[in-house]
N, C-alpha and C positions, 0 to 999 in steps of 0.2 A: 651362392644359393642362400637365400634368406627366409628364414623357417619363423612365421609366427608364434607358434605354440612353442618353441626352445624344445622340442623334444628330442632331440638327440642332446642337450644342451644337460637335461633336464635326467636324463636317463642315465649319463656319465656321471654327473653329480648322488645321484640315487645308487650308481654301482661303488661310486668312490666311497660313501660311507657308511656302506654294508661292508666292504675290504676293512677301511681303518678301525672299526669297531670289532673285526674278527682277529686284526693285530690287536688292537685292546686288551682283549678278552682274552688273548695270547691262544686263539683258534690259529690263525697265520702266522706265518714268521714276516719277516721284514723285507727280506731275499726275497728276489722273485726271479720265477726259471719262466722255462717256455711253458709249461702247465698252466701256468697260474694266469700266463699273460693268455690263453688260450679261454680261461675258465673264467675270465673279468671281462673279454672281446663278445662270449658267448652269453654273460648274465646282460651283456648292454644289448646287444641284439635282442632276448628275449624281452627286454622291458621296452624297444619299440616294436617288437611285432612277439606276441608270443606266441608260443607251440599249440599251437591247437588239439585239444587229444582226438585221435581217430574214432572216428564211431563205432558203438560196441558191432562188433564182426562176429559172423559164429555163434551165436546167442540163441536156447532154444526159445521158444514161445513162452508167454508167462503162463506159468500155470503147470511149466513142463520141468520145470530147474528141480534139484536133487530137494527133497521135503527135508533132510536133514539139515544141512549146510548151505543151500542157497545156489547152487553152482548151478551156473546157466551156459557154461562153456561147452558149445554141443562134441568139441576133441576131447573134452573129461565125459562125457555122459557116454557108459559104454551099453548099446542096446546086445540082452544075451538073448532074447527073441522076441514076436511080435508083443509080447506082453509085458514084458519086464525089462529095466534100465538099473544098471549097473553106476554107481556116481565113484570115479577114479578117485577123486580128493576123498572122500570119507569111509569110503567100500558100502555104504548104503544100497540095500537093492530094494527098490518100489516098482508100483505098477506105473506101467507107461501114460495111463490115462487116468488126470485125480480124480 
């Protein structure tokens, strides 16, 4: 298989001296187990295809997120009736509608 762009070429070389500068820095040791060899397989994977973060999920409407704290996580927003919302992270209680 021959790969233009060296990217997998290019990705080894970018995880190998993120490792030897964290032995450097005496962050690693020199030994390596199955962790380590698991956590250097998985930084090369990331650097040719990386983790895409999930879309915000659960989220109320703007305008609806706790006035205190910002919390828009509709599982933290506890509503205690049609008027009023409850925000779990800070105990904040406001009206439902700013």
């Amino acid at each position: 298989m021959k790969n233009p762009k060296h990217e997998l070429a290019d990705a080894i070389r970018d995880v190998t001296a993120s490792v030897q500068k964290a032995i450097d820095e005496g962050y690693r040791s020199r030994a390596i187990d199955a962790d380590d060899l698991v956590e250097v397989l998985l930084a090369i994977a990331d650097r040719l295809d990386p983790p895409i973060e999930p879309p915000e999920q659960n989220q109320v409407a703007p305008g609806l997120a706790c006035p205190e704290c910002g919390e828009a996580d509709a599982d933290r927003l506890i509503w205690l009736d049609d008027e009023f919302v409850q925000c779990d992270a800070c105990g904040t209680i406001y009206p439902s509608v700013g």
